[in-house]
C-alpha positions in Angstrom: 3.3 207.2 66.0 4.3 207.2 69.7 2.4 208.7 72.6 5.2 210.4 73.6 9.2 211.0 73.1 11.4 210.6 76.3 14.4 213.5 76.6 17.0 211.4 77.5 19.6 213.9 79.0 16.7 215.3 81.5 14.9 212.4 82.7 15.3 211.2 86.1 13.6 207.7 85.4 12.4 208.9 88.8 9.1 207.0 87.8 6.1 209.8 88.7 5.0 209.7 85.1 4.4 205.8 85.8 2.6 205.8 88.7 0.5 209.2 88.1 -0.7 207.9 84.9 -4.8 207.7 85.2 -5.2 204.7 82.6 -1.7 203.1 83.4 -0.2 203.6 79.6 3.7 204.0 81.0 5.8 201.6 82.0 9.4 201.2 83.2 11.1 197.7 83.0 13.4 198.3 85.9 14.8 201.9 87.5 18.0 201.7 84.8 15.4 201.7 81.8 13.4 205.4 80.8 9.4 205.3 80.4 8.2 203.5 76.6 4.1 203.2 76.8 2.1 199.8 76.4 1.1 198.7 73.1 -2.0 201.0 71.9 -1.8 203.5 74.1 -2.3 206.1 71.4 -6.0 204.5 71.7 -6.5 204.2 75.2 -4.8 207.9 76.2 -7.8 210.5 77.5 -5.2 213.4 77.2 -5.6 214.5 80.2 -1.7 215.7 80.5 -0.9 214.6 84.1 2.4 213.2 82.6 4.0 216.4 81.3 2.7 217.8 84.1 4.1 215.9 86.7 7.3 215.6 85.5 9.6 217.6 87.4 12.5 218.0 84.6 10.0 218.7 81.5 11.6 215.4 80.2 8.4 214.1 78.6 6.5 215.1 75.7 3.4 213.7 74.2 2.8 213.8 70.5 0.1 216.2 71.2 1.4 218.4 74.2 4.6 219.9 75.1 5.7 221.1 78.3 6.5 224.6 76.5 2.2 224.3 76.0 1.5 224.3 79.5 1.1 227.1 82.3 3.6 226.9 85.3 2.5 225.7 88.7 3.2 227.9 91.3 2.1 227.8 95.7 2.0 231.5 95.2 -0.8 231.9 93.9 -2.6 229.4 96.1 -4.8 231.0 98.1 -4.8 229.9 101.8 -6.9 227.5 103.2 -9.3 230.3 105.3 -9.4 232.5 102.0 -10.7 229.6 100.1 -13.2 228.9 102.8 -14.0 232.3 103.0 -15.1 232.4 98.7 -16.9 229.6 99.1 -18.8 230.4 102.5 -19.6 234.1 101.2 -20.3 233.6 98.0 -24.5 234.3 97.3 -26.8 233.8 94.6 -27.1 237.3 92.7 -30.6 238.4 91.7 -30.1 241.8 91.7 -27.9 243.4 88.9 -26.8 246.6 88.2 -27.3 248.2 84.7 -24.1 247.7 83.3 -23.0 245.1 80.8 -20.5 243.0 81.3 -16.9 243.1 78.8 -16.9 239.8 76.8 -13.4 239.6 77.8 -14.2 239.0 81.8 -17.0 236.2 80.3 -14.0 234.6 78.2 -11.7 234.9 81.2 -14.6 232.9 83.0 -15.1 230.3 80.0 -11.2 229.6 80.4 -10.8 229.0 83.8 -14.5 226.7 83.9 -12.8 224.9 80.9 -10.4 223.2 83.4 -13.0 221.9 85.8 -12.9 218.0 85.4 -14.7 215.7 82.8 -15.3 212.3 83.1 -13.0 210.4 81.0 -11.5 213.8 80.1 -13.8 214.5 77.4 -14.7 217.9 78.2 -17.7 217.4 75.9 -19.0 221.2 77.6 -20.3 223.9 74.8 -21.2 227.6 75.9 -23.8 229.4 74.9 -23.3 233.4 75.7 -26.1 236.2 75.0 -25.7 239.6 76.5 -28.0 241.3 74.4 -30.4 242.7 76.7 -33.2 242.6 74.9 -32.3 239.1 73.6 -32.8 237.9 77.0 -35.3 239.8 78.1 -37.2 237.6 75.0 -36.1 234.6 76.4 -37.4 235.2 79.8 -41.0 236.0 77.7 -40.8 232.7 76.5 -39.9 230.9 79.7 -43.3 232.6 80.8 -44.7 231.2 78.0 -43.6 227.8 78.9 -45.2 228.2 83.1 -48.5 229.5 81.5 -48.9 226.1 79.8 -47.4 224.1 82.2 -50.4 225.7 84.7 -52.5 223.8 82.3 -51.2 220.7 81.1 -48.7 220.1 84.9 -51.0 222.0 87.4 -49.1 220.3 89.9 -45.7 221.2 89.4 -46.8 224.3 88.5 -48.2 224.8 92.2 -45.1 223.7 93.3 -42.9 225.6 91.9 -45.0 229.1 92.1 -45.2 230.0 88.4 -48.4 232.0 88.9 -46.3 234.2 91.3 -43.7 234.6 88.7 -46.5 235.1 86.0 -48.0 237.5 88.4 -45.2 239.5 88.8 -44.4 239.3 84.7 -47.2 240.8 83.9 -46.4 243.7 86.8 -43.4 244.1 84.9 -40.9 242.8 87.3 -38.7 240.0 86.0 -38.4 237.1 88.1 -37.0 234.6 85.4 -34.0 236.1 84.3 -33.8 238.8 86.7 -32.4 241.8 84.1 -29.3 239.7 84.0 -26.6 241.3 81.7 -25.1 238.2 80.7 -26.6 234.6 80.0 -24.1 231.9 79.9 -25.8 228.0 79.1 -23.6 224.8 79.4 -24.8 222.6 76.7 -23.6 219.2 75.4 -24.2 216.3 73.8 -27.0 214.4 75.7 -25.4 210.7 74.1 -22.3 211.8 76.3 -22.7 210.2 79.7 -20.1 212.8 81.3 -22.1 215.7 80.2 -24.5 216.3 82.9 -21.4 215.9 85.6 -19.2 217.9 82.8 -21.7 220.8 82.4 -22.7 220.8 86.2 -19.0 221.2 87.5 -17.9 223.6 84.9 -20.6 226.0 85.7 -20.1 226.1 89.3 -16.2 226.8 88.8 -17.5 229.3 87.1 -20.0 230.8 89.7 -16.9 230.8 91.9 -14.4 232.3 90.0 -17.2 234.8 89.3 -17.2 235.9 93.3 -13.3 236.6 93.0 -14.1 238.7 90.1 -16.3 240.7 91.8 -18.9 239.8 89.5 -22.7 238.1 90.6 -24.2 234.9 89.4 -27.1 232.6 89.7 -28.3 229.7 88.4 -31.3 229.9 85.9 -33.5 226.8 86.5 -36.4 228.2 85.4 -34.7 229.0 81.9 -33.0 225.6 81.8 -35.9 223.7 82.6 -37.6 225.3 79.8 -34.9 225.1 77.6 -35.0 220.9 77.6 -38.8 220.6 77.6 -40.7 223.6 75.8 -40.1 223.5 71.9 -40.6 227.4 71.4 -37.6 228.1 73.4 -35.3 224.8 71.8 -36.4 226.6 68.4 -35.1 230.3 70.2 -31.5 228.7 71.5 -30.8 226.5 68.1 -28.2 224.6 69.7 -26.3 222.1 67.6 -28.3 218.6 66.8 -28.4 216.2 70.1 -27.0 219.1 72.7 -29.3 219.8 75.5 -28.8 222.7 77.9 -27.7 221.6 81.6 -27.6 224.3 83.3 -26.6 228.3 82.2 -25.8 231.5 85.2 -27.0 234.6 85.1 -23.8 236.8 85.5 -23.7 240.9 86.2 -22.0 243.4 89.0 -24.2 242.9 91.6 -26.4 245.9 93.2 -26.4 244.8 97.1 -23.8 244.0 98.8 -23.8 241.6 101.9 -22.5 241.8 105.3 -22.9 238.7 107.4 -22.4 234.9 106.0 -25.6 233.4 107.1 -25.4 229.9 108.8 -26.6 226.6 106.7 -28.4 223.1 108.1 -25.9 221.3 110.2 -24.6 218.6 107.7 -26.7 215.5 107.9 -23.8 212.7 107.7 -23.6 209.2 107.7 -19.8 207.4 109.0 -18.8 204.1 107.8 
């Protein structure tokens, strides 16, 4: 079967398909002839789509997406250059939540957009984990305290380092400083035989943090959880994810209960020229 069928009456055998073409499958023979893909190209595509999507007349369609599939791209609803400097430069780290859950439906509107951050190799190999039960996570967080008290005794030193008998301390008060009384757990988690998944999982969740902020939503990343999610067997036992995934990396997502008014200033960036 062939990669893709060529609509003769629309194309322009202007050539972008050619030349935007990641893992160079499309050819032209000369600029009278229309784009026919190399030999095995079924094999070699990553489906990645920049084809149909660069093709100005919706002339080309590959046997597994049409341009009828895809969402129009519009400068409309680019935001500027200063209001994307502005999310990025405002957005915090949300530890404070208020007591209200969060509709699944704004979580799956976050899931869609983070499903378009890029992959190596296009294998989007990222899997989501979602709990907004909140006393689901409030037993996770028990078990990531679980996980500091015996790293106190079997990693002393880490544990020193990264203040777990302050967060133990504070457990015990009845404050949660794991999972903070988060509504809404989200965990990336893939196949750790995947190279891309790390990158994959990384990426995807910080579109997500982002898109989050333009929501008006609040999110921060759970190390603590993650950390004990890869190396304390009680809590791979609690998450049951599917055989070989590993979690790398989950937010904590709610309506945040401060609100900031100044965009504090960072390190000036270290930089090397060549």
């Amino acid at each position: 079967m062939s990669l893709f069928q060529i609509d003769e009456s629309k194309c322009k055998r202007d050539g972008f398909c050619v030349s935007d073409c990641p893992s160079g499958l499309i050819r032209m023979k000369n600029k009278e002839s229309f784009p026919t893909s190399i030999e095995g190209a079924e094999e070699i595509c990553i489906k990645c789509g920049h084809c149909v999507a660069v093709c100005p007349t919706e002339a080309i369609t590959l046997n597994f997406l049409s341009p009828q599939d895809c969402g129009p791209m519009s400068k409309d609803f680019l935001p500027s250059e200063g209001q994307t400097s502005y999310l990025m430069r405002s957005r915090r780290s949300i530890r404070r939540y208020k007591d209200k859950p969060v509709d699944r439906s704004a979580i799956m509107d976050l899931i869609s957009v983070a499903s378009h951050a890029p992959s190596g190799h296009n294998s989007q190999p990222v899997n989501w984990l979602v709990i907004d039960k909140k006393n689901d996570i409030k037993d996770l967080a028990a078990i990531v305290v679980d996980w500091m008290k015996f790293t106190l005794t079997a990693q002393p030193e880490l544990a020193a380092a990264m203040h777990f008998d302050r967060v133990i301390a504070a457990w015990e008060k009845g404050e949660d400083r794991v999972l903070r009384g988060a509504p809404t757990l989200v965990t990336a988690h893939a196949p750790s035989s995947l190279p891309p998944s790390q990158a994959a999982c990384t990426i995807a969740l910080t579109y997500m943090e982002l898109y989050a902020a333009s929501k008006g939503l609040g999110a921060c990343w759970a190390g603590y959880y993650n950390a004990a999610a890869n190396f304390f067997d009680p809590m791979k036992k609690a998450l049951a994810l599917p055989p070989g995934h590993v979690t790398f990396g989950a937010l904590m997502i709610g309506y945040p209960r401060n609100h900031y008014h100044r965009i504090p200033t960072r390190i000036q960036p270290r930089i090397i020229w060549r």
